[in-house]
C-alpha positions as CSV (number, residue, x, y, z in Angstrom):
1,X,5.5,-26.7,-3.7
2,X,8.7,-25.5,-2.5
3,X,8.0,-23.2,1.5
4,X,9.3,-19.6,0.9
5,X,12.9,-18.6,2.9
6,X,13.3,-15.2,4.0
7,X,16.9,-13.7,4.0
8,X,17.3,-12.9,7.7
9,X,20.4,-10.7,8.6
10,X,21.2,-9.2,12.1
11,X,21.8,-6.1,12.2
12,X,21.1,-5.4,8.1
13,X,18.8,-3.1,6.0
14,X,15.6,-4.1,4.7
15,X,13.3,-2.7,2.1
16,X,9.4,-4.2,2.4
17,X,5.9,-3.9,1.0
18,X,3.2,-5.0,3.0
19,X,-0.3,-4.8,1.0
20,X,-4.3,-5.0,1.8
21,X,-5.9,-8.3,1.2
22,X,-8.8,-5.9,-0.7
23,X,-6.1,-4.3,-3.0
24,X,-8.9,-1.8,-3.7
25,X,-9.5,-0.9,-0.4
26,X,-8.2,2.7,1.1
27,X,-8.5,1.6,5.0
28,X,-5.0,2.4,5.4
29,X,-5.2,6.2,4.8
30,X,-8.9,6.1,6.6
31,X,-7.5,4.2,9.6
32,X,-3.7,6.1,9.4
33,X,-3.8,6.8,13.3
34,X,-4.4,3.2,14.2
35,X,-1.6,1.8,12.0
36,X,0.7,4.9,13.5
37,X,-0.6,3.5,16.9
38,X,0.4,0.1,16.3
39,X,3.9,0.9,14.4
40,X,4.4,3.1,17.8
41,X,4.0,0.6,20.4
42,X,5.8,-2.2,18.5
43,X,9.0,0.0,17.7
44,X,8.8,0.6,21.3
45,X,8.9,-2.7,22.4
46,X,11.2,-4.4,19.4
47,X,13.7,-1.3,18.9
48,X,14.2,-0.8,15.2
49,X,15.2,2.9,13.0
50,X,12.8,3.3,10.5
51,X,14.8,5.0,7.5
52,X,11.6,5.4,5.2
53,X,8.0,4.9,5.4
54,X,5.4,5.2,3.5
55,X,1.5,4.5,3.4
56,X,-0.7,4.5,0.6
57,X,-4.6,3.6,0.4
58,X,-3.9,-0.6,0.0
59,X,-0.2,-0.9,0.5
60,X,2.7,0.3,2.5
61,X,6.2,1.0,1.8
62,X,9.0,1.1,4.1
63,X,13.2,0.7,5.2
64,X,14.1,-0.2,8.6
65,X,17.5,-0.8,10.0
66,X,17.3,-3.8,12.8
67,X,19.3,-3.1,16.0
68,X,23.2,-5.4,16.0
69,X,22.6,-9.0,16.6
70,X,18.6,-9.0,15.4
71,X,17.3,-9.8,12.4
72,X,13.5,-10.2,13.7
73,X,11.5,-8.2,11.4
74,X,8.6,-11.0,10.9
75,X,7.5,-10.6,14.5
76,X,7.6,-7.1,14.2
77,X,5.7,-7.2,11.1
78,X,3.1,-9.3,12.4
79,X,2.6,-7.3,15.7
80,X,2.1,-4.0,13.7
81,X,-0.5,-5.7,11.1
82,X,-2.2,-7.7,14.9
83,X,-2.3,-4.5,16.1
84,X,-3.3,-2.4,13.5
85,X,-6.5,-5.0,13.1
86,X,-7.5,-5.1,16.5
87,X,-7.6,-1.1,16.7
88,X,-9.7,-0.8,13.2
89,X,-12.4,-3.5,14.9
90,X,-12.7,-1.8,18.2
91,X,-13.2,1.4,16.2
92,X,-16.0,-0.6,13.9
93,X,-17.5,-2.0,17.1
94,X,-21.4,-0.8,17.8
95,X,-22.0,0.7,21.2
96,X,-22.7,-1.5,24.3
97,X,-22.1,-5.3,23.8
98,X,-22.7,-6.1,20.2
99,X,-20.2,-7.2,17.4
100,X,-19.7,-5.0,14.3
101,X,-21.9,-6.5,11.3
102,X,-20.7,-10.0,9.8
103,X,-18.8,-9.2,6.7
104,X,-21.1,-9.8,3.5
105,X,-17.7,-10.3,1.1
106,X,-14.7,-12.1,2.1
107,X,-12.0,-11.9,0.0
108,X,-10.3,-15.3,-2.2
109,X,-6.5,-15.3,-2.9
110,X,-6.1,-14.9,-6.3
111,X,-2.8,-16.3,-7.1
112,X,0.0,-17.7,-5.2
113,X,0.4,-20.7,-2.6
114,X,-3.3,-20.5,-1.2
115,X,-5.1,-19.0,-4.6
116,X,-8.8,-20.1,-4.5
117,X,-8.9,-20.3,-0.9
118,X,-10.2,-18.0,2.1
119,X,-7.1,-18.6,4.5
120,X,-7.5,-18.7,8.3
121,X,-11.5,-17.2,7.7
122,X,-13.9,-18.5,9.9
123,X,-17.1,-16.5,8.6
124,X,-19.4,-18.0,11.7
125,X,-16.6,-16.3,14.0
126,X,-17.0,-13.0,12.1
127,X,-13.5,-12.9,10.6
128,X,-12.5,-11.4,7.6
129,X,-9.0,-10.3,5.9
130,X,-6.9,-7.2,6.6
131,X,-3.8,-8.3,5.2
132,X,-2.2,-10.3,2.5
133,X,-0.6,-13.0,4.7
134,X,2.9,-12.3,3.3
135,X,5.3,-9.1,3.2
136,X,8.1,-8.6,0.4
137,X,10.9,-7.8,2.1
138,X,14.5,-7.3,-0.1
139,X,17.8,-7.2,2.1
140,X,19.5,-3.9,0.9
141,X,22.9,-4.2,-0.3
142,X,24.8,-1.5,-0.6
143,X,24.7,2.5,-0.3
144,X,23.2,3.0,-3.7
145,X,20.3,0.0,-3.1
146,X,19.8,1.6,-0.1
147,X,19.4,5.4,-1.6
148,X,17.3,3.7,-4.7
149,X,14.7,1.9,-1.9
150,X,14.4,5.3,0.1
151,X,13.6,7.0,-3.1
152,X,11.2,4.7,-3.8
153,X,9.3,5.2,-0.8
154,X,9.2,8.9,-1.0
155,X,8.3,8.4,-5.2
156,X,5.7,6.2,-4.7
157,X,2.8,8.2,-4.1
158,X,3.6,10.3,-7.5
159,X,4.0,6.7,-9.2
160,X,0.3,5.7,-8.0
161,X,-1.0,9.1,-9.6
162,X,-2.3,10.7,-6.1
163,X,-0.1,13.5,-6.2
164,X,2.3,15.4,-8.5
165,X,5.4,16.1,-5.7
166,X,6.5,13.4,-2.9
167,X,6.1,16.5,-0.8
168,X,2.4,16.6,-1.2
169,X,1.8,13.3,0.2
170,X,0.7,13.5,4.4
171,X,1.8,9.8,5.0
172,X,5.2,9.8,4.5
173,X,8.3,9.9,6.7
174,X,10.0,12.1,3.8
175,X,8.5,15.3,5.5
176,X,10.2,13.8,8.9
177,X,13.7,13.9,7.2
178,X,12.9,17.5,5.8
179,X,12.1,19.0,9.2
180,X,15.4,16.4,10.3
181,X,17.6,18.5,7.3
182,X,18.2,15.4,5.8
183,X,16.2,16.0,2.7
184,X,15.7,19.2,0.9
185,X,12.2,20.5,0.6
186,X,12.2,20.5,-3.4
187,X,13.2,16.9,-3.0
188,X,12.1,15.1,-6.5
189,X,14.2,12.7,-7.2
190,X,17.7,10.5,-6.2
191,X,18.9,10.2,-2.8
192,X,22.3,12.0,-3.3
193,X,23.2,10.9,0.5
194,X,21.6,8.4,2.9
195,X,23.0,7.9,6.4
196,X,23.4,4.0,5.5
197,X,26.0,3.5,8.3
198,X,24.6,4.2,12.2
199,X,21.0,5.1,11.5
């Protein structure tokens, strides 16, 4: 079994997905402040521009520009999920001293490298999955990859069926770029310009 490379570029463009272990699960609109939380205080200590972002109940979409010389976006990654899981459990946590419940279901992987298996889950310890262990990630190429991938983001709500317009969707950075003036309000389709030199 071959290990998986990621295409790490200082400085570039990068389009990710980063899903839910429980792909039917919608804890991150439930839990929306904590993962806004945790994206805060990691941007703030690993600069990056975040072009696009968007959050949907099992899945996230998003396009962040790294700062010259850094192509780091793994650690960041993995401090925003950390983060993001150590927030949702202190919010689950009963009053006073005791643990939230042990979790009566824990998740298999399904397909992939560690399909069948439970990975890093020590049940005894109270552990259970947030996140699939991997992000997608896709290095954007050029002007028009980068305008299709912000599209994307701000389209994908409507593709998922939970609203008609981009517009109507709270978690999205698209209404950021309308109050910005660099989207226009009707926005329902292409990205006709995209700042894909200096964020």
């Amino acid at each position: 079994m071959s290990d998986y490379r990621r295409v790490c570029i200082p400085g570039a463009k990068y389009f990710f997905t980063v899903s839910l272990a429980d792909r039917s699960s919608d804890l991150l609109v439930r839990e929306v402040a904590h993962l806004r939380a945790a994206f805060a205080v990691t941007q703030r200590e690993r600069p990056f521009w975040c072009d696009a972002f968007v959050v949907l109940p099992d899945h996230l979409h998003a396009v962040w520009t790294l700062p010259p010389g850094d192509a780091d976006y793994s650690t960041r990654w993995g401090a925003i999920k950390a983060r993001f899981n150590m927030r949702v459990r202190e919010a689950m946590r009963r009053p006073g001293f005791s643990p939230a419940p042990a979790p009566e279901h824990l998740p298999v992987v399904t397909s992939g490298r560690y399909a069948g298996l439970k990975p890093g889950l020590r049940a005894d310890r109270r552990e259970a999955p947030v996140w699939q262990r991997r992000f997608w990630e896709h290095t954007i190429r050029d002007e028009q990859d980068y305008r299709n991938h912000m599209a994307y983001c701000w389209r994908n709500p409507v593709k998922h069926g939970l609203v008609e317009r981009p517009t109507d969707w709270p978690y999205s950075s698209i209404h950021r770029d309308i109050r910005a003036g660099r989207v226009d309000p009707e926005w329902s389709g292409a990205v006709t310009e995209g700042p894909f030199g200096e964020p």
